[in-house]
C-alpha positions as CSV (number, residue, x, y, z in Angstrom):
1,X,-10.3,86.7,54.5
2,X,-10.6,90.3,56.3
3,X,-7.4,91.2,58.4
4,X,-8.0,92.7,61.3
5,X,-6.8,96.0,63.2
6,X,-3.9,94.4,64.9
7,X,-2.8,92.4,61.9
8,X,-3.1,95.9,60.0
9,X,-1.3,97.6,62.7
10,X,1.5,95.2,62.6
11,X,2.5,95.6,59.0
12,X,2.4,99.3,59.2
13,X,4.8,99.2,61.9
14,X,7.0,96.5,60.2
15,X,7.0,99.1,57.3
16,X,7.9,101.6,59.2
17,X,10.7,99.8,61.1
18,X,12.4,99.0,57.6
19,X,12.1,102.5,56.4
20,X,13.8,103.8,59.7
21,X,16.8,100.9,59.3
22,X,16.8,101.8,55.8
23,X,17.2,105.4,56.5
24,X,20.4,104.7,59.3
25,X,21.8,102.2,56.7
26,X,21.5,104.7,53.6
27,X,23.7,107.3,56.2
28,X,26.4,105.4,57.6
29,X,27.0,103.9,54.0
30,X,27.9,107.5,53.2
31,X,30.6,107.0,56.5
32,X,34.1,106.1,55.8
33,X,33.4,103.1,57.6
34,X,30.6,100.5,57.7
35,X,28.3,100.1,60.7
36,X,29.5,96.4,61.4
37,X,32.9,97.7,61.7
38,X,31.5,100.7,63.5
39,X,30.0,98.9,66.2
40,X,33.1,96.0,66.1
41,X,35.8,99.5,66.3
42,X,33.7,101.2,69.3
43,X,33.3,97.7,71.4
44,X,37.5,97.4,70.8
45,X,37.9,100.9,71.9
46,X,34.8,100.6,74.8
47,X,37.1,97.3,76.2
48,X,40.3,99.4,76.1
49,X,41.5,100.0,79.9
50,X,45.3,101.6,80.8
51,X,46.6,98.1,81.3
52,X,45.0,96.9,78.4
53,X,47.4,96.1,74.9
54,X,44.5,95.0,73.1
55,X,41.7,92.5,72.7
56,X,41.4,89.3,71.8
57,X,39.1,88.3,68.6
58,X,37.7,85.4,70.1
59,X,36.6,87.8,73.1
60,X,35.2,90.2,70.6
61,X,32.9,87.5,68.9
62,X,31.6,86.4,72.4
63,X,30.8,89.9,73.6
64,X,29.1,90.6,70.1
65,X,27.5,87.4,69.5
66,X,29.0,87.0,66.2
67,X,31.0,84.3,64.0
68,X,34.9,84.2,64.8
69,X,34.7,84.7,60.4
70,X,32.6,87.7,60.6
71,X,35.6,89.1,63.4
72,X,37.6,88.5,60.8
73,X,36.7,89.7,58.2
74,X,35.8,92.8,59.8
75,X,39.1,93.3,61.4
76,X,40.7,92.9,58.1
77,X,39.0,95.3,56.8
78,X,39.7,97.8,59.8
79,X,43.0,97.1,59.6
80,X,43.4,97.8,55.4
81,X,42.3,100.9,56.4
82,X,44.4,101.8,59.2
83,X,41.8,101.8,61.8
84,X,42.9,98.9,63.9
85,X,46.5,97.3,64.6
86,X,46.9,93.5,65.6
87,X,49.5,93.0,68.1
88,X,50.9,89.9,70.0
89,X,50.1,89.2,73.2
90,X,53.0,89.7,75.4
91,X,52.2,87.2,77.8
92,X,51.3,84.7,74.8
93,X,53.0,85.5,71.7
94,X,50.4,83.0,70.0
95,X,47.4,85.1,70.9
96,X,47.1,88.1,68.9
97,X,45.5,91.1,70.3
98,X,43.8,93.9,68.1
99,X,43.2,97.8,69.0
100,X,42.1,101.1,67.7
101,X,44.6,103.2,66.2
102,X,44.6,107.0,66.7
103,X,42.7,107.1,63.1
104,X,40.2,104.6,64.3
105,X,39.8,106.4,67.9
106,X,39.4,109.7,65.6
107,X,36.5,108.5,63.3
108,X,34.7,106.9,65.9
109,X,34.7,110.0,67.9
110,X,33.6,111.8,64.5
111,X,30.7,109.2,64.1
112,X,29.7,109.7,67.8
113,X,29.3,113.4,67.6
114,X,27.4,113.1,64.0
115,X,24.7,110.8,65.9
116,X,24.4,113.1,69.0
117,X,23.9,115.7,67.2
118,X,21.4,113.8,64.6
119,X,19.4,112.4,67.6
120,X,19.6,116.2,69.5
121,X,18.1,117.1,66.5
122,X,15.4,114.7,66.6
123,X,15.0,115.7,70.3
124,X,14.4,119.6,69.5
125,X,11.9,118.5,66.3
126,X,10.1,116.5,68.8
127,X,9.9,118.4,72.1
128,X,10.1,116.8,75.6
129,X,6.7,115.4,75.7
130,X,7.2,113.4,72.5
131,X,10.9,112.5,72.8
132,X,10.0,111.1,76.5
133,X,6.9,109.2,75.0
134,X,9.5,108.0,72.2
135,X,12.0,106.8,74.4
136,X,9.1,105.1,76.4
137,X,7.5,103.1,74.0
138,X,11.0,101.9,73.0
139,X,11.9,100.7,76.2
140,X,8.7,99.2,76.7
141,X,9.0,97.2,73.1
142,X,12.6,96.3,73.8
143,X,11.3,94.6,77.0
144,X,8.6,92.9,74.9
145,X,11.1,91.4,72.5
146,X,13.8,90.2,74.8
147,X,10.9,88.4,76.9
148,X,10.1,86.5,73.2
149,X,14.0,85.4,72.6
């Protein structure tokens, strides 16, 4: 059975998508922290507002489409290492709220600024006319996925 171009095309982009999440994975593994509590620490400290004492897990698994276990688990683990506090609700002392400490606001900021300057980086090897094409066939197969979900 011959494959054809497209089929060909497709598994050399499937190879290439795992070697680029392989890549990310392999450098945020060296992090302090992992990147499912990265992204469960930055959404906490995204949701923050002055009036704000915290957030509720069960409004953390909802906005990240994740298990109320897999909250968790992960905010155990934040909070072992000192990156997140749980706190009661004042209005509702059997709610418990959770928040970024000033450690967890630190190495999120440090993680942040390691990106930028990873993806400026990328921008510079590239040049304009590439980084634009980049960023346009991205946008183009994010729309292409979402319209399959």
């Amino acid at each position: 059975m011959e494959i054809n171009k497209q089929e060909l095309l497709a598994e050399d982009l499937a190879e290439m998508l795992i070697q680029v999440k392989r890549f990310f994975s392999q450098a945020k593994s060296k992090k302090q922290i992992k990147p499912s509590e990265f992204t469960l620490l930055h959404t906490i400290i995204q949701c923050k507002n002055s009036e704000s004492k915290g957030i509720k897990a069960s409004d953390l698994s909802t906005h990240l489409q994740i298990t109320p276990a897999g909250v968790t688990h992960t905010i155990n683990s934040l909070e072992e290492g000192g990156y997140l506090e749980r706190l009661a609700d004042p209005s509702d002392r059997r709610i418990v709220l959770v928040r970024a400490t000033v450690k967890g606001e630190e190495i999120i900021e440090l993680m942040r600024m390691e990106h930028f300057k990873a993806l400026k980086g990328l921008t510079d090897s590239l040049g304009e006319h590439d980084t634009k094409e980049l960023i346009r066939l991205l946008s183009l197969s994010l729309i292409y996925f979402k319209k399959k979900r």
